[in-house]
C-alpha positions in Angstrom: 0.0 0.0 0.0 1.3 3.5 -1.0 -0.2 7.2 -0.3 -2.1 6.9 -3.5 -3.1 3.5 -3.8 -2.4 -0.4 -3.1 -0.4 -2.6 -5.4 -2.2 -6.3 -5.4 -2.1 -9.6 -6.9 -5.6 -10.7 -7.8 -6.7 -14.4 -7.7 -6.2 -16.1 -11.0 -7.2 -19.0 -12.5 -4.8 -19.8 -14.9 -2.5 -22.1 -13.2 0.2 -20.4 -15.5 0.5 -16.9 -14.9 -1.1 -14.1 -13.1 -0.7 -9.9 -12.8 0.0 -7.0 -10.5 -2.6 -4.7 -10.5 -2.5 -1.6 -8.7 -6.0 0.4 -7.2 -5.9 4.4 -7.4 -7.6 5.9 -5.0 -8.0 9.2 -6.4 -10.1 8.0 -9.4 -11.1 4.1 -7.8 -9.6 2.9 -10.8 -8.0 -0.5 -11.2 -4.4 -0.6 -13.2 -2.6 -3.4 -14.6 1.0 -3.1 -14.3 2.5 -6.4 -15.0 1.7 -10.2 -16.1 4.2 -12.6 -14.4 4.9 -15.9 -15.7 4.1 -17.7 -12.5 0.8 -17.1 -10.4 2.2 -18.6 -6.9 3.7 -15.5 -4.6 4.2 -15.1 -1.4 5.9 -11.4 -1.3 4.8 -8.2 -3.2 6.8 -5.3 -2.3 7.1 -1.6 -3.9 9.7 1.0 -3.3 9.2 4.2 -1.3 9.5 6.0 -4.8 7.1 3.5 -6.3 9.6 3.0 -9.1 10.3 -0.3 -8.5 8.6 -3.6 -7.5 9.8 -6.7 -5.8 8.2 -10.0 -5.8 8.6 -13.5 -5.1 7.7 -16.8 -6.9 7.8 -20.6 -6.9 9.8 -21.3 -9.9 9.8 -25.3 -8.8 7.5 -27.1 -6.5 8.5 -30.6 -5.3 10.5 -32.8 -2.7 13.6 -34.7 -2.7 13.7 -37.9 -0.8 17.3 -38.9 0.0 18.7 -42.3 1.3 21.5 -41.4 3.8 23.6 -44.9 4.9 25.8 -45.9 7.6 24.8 -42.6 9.3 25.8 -44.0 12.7 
């Protein structure tokens, strides 16, 4: 959230990408500022100058199993 608005992610369903979107509250208009590539986040951050915006993503979901011997 900044003085003039809040940056978002809105629920997708595309399982393959998503957007930022960004609310003014001046006008109650809604913006689209970027498509990303993946739709899973966890962390949206924007820069006190709102120039720039920092986001996480899961590039790779899974598990490893790993067989450890003679560990004792």
């Amino acid at each position: 959230m900044v003085d003039q608005g809040i940056y978002y992610i809105p629920r997708s369903d595309s399982p393959a990408q998503s957007s930022i979107q960004f609310f003014d509250f001046a006008n109650e208009k809604f913006k689209p500022i970027a498509r990303t590539e993946k739709r899973e986040f966890s962390v949206l951050s924007v820069s006190l100058d709102d120039r720039w915006i920092l986001y996480s993503q899961i590039d790779q979901a899974g598990s490893d199993l790993m067989l450890v011997e003679n560990f004792r």
